[in-house]
N, C-alpha and C positions, 0 to 999 in steps of 0.2 A: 461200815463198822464205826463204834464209839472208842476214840482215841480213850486209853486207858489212865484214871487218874496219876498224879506224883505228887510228892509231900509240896504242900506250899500251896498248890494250884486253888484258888479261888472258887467256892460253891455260894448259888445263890440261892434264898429262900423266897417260893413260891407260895400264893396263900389262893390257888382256885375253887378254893370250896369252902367251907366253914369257917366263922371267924373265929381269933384265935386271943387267948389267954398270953397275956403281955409276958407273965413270969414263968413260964413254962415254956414260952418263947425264946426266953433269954438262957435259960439254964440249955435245953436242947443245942442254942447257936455254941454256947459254952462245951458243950459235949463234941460237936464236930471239932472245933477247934484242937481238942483234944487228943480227935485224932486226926490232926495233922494239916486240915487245912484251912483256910481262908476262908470268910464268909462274910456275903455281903445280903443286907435285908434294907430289899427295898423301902421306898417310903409308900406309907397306906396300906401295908401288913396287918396292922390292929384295926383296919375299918370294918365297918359292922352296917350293914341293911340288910334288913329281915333277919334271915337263918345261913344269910353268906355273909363272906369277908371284902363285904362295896362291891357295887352296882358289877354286873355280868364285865361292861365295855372297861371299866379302870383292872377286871383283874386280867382282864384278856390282857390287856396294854401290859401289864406289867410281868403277864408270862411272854408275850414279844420280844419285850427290853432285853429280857432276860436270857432271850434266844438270840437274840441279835447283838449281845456284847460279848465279845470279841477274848475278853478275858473272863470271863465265867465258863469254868468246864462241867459245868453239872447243875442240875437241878434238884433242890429237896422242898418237896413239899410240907406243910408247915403241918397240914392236918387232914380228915376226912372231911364229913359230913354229907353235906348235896351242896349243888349247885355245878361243878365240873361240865354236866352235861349243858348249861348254858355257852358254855365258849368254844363248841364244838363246831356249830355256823358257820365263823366269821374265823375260826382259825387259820392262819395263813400257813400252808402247808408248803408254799414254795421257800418260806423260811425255815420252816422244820428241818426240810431236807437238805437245805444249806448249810445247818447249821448242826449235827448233829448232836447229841448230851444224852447224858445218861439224867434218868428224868426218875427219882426215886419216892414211894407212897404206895398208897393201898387204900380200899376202900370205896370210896366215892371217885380219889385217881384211878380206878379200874378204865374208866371212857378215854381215858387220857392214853389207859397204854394200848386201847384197842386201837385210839388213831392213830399213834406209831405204829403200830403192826401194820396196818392199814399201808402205810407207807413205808414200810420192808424195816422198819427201824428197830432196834431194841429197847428195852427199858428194865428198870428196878421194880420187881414187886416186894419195897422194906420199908423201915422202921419210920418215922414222920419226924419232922423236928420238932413238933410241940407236946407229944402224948411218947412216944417210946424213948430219944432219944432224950427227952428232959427227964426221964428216969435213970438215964445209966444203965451200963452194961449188965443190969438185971432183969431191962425187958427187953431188950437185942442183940442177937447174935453178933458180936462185933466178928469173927472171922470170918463169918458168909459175907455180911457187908463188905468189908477192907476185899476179900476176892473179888468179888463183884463188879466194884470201882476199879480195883489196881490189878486185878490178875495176880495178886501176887496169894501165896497161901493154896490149900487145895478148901475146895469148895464141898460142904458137907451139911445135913438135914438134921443129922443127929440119928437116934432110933426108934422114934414114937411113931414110926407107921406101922400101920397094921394091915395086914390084908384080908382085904373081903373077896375078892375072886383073881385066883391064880390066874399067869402068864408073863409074857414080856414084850417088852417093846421098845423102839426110840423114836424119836420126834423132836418136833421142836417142841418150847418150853412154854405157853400161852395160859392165861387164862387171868384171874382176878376174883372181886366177889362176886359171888353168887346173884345176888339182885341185880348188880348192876351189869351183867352180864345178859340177862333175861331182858332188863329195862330196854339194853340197845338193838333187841333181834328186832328187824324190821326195818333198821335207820342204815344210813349210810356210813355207819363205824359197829356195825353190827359183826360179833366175831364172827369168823371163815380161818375154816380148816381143810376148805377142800383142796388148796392150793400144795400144801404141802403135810405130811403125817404129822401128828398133833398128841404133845402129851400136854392134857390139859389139866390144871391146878384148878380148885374149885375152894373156896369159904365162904363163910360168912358170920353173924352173930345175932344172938335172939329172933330167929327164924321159925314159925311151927313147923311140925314134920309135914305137915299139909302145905305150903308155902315152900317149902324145899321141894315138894315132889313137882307141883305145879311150878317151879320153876326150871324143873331138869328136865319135865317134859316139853316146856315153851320152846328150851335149847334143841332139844329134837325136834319137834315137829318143824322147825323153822330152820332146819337145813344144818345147824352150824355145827353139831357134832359130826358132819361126812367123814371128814378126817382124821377122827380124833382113834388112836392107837390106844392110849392109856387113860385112865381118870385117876389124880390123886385129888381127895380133898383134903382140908384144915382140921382143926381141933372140932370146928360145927359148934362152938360154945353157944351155950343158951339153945339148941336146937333142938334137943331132945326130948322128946314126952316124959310124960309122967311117969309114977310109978306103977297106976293102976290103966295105965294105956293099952297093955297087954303086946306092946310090938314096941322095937327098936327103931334109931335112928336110920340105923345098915338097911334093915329089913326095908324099911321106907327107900332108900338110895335105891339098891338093888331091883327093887320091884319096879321101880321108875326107870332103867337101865337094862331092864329084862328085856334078852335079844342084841343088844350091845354087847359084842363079844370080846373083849377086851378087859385087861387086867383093871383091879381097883382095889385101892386103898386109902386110908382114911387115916390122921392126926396128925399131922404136918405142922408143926407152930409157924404158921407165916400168916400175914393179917394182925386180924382179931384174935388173938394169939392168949392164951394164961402166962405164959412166960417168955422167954427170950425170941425173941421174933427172928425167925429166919428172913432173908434175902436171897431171893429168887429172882435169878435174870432170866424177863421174859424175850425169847427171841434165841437164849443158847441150844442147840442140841443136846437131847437127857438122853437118859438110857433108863428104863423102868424095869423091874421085875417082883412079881408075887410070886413066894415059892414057897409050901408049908408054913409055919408063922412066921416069915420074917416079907419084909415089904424094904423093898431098895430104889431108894433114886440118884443117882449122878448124873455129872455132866459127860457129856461128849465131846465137847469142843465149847467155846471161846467165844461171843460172839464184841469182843473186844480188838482193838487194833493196836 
């Protein structure tokens, strides 16, 4: 388990994937501050090759560093993009597990938390330092975050789920975006649910409905939903058809899901979010239920120490 944050304790800024915008960099480091803790940003943060944030081997290095010192309890990742699944190779996993943190992002860090998972570990699916928290508590849920990190507060989603097909269930807490979920079936960080019952969280953003389906079906046929008890997805922004498409977003989910017997619900602001981004710790036991119109997620336990 991830020793639980406290006021003071030291968060460092990770930049494994996209490079990052210096002043929205600073304002985000400013926002954590804010709430409460320490932050230290490495050197070579603002590097820039191609459409990453410097060559694959310097970010890998400096998510090590960053695993390996000793007064950093956490990790925040600065931003999305691509590139993550470059540093999955050469990742040192006997350091991982030596070392545990709470490791916070979304998006592109989806690969990042399958290999924690991979290695019995939890992680943060929230808000980035350079895109939500450089906005202020108008694009993140600060009381799912502060729970998340500190246990402290009760941990809540808000009311924007919807459900598309009744039932209930609990499991553990897994999943990520949507692409990049689909990307890893096949590889060696590829999700698995067969280990234990699985409530899987699902987003993504400007997806077609055709590209959603062929992606939920990739996840089945390739074994990874065995486990999975529940589906919630995200908001789905940008995912939707037209107006003259003649079908729904849902209609497309569900048809791809059809014989998945299992509850599901759809708008979860976590990700790629329109407003205040929830935090989701992947790795806690949830408890799910569709019942009539109302769609409910909580936790069941902690997976904090």
């Amino acid at each position: 388990m991830i020793r639980a944050l406290r006021p003071g304790d030291l968060v460092g800024v990770a930049t494994p994937s996209g490079p990052v915008d210096e002043a929205r960099l600073l304002r985000g480091v400013a926002e954590i501050e804010r709430l409460g803790f320490a932050v230290r940003v490495p050197e070579g943060v603002l590097a820039r090759t191609g459409f990453t944030a410097g060559a694959a081997q310097a970010r890998l290095a400096q998510l090590h560093a960053l695993l390996a010192d000793p007064e950093v309890r956490a990790i925040f990742c600065a931003r999305g993009g691509a590139g993550a699944l470059h540093l999955l190779p050469q990742l040192d996993t006997a350091l991982v597990r030596a070392n545990p943190k709470h490791l916070v992002g979304y998006s592109d860090v989806t690969v990042l938390h399958l290999a924690l998972d991979r290695l019995g570990l939890s992680s943060l699916h929230g808000p980035m330092v350079a895109w939500e928290l450089a906005d202020g508590e108008t694009a993140y849920d600060k009381a799912s975050l502060l729970c998340a990190l500190t246990g402290e507060g009760v941990w809540g989603c808000g009311d924007a789920l919807r459900p598309l097909r009744a039932g209930a269930a609990t499991g553990v807490l897994r999943g990520g975006c949507l692409s990049l979920l689909s990307a890893c079936a096949g590889t060696p960080w590829a999700l698995r649910t067969d280990e234990r019952p699985t409530i899987l969280f699902v987003e993504d953003v400007d997806e077609r409905p055709y590209r959603v389906d062929r992606m939920l079906r990739q996840l089945r046929l390739s074994g990874a939903l065995a486990g999975v008890r529940g589906l919630v997805f995200g908001e789905m922004r940008g995912c939707r058809p037209g107006p003259e498409a003649g079908f729904e977003l849902e209609d497309v989910i569900l048809e791809a899901l059809a014989g998945l017997a299992v509850p599901v619900a759809i708008g979860l602001p976590s990700g790629h979010a329109s407003g205040r981004n929830v935090t989701l710790p992947l790795g806690a036991e949830a408890r799910f239920r569709c019942e009539g119109e109302t769609a409910r997620l909580e936790l069941a336990g902690s997976a904090l120490a």
